[in-house]
BAFI-3210 file (N, C-alpha, C; in Angstrom, 3 decimals, decimal comma, padded with zeros to 6 digits):
// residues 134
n [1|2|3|4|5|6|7|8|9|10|11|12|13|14|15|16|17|18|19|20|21|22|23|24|25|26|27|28|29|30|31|32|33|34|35|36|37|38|39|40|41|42|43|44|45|46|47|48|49|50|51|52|53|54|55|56|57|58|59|60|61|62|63|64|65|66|67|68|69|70|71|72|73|74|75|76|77|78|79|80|81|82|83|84|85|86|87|88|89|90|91|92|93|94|95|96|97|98|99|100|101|102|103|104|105|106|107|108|109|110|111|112|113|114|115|116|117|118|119|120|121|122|123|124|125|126|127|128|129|130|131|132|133|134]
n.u [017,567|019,260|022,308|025,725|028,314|028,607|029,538|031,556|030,956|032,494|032,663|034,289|036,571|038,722|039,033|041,525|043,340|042,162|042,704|045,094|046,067|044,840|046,062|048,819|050,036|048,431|048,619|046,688|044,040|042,579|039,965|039,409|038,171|034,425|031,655|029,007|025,846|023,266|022,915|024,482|027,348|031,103|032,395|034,953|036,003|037,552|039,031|038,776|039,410|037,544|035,740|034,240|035,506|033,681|034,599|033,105|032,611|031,224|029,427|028,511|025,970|023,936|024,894|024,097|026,159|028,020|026,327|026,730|029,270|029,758|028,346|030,717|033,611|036,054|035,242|034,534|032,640|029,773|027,854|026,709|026,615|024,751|024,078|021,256|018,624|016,983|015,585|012,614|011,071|012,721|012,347|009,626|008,779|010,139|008,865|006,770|006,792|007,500|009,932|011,545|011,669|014,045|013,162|011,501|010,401|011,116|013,302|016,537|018,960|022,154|025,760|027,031|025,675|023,190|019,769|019,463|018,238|017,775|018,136|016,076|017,955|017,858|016,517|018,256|020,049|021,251|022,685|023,406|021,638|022,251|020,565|021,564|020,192|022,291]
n.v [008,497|006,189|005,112|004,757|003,798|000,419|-001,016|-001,521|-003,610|-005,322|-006,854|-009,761|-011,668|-013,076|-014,316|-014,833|-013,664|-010,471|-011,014|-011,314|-009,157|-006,750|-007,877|-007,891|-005,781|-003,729|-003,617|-004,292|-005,616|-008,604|-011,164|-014,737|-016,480|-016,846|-018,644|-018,279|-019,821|-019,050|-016,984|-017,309|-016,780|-016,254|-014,477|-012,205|-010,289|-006,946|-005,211|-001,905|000,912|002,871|001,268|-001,417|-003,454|-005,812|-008,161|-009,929|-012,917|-015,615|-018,257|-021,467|-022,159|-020,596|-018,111|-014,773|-012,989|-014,124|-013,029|-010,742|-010,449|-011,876|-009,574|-007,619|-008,518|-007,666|-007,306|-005,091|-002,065|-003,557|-003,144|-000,917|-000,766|000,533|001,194|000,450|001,405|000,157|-002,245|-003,121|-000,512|000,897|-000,171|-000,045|002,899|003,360|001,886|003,130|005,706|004,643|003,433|000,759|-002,179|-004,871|-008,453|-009,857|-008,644|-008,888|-009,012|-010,493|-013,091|-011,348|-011,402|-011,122|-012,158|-010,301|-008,955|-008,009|-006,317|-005,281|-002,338|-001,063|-000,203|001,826|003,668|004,431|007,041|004,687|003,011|000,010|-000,684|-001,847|-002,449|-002,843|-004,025|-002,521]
n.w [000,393|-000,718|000,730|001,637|-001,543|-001,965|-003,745|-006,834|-009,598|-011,771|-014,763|-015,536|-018,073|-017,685|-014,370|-013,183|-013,963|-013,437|-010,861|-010,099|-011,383|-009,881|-006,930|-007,038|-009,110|-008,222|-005,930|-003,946|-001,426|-002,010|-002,442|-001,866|-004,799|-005,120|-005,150|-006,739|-007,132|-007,497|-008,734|-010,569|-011,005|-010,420|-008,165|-007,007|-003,784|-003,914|-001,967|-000,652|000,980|001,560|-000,163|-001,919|-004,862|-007,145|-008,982|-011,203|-012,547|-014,938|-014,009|-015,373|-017,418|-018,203|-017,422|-016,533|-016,673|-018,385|-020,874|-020,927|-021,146|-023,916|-025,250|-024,345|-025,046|-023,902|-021,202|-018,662|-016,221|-014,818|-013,164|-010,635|-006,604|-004,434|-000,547|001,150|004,062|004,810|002,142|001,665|002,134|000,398|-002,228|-002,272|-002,317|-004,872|-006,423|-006,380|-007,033|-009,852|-011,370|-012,284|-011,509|-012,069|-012,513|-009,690|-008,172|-006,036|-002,836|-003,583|-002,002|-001,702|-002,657|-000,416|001,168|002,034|001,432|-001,367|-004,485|-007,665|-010,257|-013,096|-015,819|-017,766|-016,328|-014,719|-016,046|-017,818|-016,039|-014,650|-011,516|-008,282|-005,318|-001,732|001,383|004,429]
ca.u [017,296|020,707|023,661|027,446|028,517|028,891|030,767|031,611|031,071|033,252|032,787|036,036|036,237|039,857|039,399|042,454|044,015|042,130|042,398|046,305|046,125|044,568|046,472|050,152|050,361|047,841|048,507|044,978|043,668|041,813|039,410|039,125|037,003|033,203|030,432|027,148|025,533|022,100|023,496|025,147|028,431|031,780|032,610|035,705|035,987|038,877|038,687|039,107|039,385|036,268|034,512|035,331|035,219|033,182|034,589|031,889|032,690|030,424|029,363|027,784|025,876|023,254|024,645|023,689|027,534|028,536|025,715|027,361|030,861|029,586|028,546|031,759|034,493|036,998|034,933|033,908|031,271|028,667|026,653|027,155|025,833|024,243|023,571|019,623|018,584|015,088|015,240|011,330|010,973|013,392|011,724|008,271|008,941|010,601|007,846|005,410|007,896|007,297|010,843|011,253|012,366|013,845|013,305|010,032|010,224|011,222|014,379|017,070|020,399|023,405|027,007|027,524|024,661|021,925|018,528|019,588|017,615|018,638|016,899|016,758|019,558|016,970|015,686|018,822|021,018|021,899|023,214|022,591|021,819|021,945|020,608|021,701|020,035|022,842]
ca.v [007,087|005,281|005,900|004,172|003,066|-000,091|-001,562|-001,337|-004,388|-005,810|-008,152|-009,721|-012,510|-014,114|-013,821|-015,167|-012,059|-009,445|-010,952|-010,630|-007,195|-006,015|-007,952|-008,005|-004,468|-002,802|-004,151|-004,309|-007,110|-009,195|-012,289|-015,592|-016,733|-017,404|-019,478|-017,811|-020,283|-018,744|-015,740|-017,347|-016,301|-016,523|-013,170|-011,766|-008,884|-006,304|-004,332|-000,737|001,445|003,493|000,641|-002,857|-003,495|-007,077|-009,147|-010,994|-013,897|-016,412|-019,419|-021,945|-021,891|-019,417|-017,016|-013,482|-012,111|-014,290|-012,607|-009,585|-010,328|-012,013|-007,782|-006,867|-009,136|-007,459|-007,230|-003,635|-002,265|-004,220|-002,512|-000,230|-000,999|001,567|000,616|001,448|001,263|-000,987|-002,400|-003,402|000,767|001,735|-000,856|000,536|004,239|003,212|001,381|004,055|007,125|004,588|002,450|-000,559|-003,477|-006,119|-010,026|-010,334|-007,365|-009,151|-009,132|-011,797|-012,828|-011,265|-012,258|-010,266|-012,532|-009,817|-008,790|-007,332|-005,509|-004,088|-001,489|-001,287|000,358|002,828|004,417|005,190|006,532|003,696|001,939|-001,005|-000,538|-002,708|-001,811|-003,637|-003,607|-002,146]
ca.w [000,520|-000,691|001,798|001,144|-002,236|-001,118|-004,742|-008,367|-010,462|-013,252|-015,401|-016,081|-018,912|-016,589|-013,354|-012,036|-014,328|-013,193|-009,480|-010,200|-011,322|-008,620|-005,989|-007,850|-009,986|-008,043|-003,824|-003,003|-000,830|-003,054|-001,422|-002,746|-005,555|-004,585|-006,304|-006,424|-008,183|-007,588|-009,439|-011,912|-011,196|-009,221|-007,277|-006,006|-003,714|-003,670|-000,377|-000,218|002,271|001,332|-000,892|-002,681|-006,095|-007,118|-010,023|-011,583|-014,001|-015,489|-013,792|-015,599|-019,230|-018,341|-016,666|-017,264|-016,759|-020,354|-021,694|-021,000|-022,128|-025,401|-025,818|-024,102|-024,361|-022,794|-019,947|-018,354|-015,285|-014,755|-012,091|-008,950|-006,074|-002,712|000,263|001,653|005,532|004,757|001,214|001,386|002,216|-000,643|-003,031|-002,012|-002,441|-006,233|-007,485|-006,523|-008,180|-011,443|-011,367|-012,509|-010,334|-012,029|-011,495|-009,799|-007,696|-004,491|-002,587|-002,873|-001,358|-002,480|-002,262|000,827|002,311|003,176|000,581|-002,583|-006,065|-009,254|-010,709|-014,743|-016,230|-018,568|-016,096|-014,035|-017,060|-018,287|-015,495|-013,845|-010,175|-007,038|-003,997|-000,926|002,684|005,040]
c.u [018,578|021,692|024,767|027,007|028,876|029,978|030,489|031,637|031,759|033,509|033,746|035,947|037,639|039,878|040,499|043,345|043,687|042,309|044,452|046,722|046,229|045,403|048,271|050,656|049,715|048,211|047,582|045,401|042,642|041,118|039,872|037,896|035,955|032,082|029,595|025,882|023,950|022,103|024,111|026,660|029,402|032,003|034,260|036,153|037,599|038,707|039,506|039,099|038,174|034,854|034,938|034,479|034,740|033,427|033,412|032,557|031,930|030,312|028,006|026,696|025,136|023,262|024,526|025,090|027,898|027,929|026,440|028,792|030,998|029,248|030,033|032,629|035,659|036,648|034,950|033,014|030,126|027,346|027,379|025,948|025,650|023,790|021,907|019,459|017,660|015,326|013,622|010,789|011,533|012,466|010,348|007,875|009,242|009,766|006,621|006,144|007,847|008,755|010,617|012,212|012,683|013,732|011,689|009,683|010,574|012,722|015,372|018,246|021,387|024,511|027,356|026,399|022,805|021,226|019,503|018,120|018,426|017,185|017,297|017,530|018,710|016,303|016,750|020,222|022,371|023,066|022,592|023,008|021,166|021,895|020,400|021,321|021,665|022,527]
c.v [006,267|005,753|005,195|004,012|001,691|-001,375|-001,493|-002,574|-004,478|-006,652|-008,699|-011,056|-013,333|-013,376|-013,857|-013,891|-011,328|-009,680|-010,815|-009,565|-006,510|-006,542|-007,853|-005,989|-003,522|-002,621|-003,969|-005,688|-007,459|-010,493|-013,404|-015,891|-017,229|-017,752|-018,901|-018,188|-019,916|-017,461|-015,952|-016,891|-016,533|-015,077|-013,472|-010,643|-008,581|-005,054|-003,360|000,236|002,189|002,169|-000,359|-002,721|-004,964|-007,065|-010,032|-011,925|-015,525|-017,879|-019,986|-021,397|-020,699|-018,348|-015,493|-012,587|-012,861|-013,446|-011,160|-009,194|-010,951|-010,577|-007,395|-007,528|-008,926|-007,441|-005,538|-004,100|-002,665|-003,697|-001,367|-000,725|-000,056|000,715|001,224|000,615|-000,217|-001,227|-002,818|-001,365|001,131|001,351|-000,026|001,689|004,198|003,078|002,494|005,351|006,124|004,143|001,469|-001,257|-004,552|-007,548|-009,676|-009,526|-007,407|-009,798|-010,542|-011,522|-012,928|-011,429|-011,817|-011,459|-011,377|-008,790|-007,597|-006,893|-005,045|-003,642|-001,262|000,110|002,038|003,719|005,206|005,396|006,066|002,731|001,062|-001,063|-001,668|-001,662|-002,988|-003,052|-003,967|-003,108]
c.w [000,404|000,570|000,980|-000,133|-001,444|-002,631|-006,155|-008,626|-011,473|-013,758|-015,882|-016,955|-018,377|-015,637|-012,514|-012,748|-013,606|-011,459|-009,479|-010,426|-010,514|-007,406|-006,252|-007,946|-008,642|-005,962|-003,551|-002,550|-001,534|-002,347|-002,813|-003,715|-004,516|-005,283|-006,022|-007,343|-008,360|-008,380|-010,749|-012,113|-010,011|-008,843|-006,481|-005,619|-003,694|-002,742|-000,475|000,620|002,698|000,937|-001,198|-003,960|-006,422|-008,269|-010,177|-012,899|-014,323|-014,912|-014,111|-016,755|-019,372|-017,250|-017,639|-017,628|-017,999|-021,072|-021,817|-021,651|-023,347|-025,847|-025,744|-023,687|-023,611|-021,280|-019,408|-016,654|-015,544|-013,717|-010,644|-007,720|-004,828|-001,864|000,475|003,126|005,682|002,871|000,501|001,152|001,000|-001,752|-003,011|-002,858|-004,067|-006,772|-007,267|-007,098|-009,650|-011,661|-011,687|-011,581|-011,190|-011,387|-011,141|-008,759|-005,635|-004,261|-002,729|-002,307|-001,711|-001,910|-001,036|002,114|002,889|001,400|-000,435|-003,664|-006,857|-009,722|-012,416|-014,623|-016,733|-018,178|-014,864|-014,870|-017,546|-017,457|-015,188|-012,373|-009,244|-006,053|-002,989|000,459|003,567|006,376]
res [x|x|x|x|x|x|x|x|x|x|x|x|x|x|x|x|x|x|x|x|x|x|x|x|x|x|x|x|x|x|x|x|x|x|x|x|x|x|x|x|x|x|x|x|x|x|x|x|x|x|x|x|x|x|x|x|x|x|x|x|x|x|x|x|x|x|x|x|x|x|x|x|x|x|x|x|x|x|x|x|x|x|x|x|x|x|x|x|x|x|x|x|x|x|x|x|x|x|x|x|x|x|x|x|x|x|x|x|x|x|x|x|x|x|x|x|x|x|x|x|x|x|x|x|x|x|x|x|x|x|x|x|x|x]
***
């Protein structure tokens, strides 16, 4: 069912650091910051040749990425994400294998633009997984 990785998450507590890291120390191509205020967060990718890596850092009081770096202030992974062909099909097939879906079990739109999910962490161990329609 999944195909590509399609990116690693990291919650970074300064993004304009870790977006220097990576584009400075490291020579990746790094994008510009991006608001995702339906997400709660700003995003920036770092494009790899295989995969990109998504900075996540906190936009606005309730987002869920503070909640995460009040646990882990240095900041850490926050999620991986796969691609899937049909995310209504993948979704489907999950919830009847006994998955949990968080949120309300229906697709939204992630920073890339096209239907996202996360699946709880507890039941895939202990991560937290996105799955994005391809």
């Amino acid at each position: 069912m999944i195909g590509k990785l399609n990116h690693v998450a990291i919650a970074v507590p300064d993004l304009a650091a870790a977006t220097a890291m990576y584009r400075g120390t490291l020579g990746a191509k790094v994008s510009e910051p991006k608001d995702e205020p339906d997400h709660g967060v700003t995003v920036v990718f770092v494009e790899l040749e295989n995969t990109k890596i998504e900075f996540l850092h906190p936009l606005g009081e309730n987002s869920p990425i503070q909640a995460f770096l009040d646990k882990n202030p240095a900041g850490g992974m926050h999620h991986v994400c796969y691609e899937v062909e049909d995310i209504i099909v993948a979704r489907d097939k999950l919830k009847a294998e006994g998955a949990r879906i968080l949120g309300n079990g229906e697709p939204k739109i992630g920073a890339h633009g096209k239907p996202v999910l996360f699946l709880h962490p507890k039941e895939f161990l202990g991560t937290l997984t996105e799955l994005e329609q391809a």
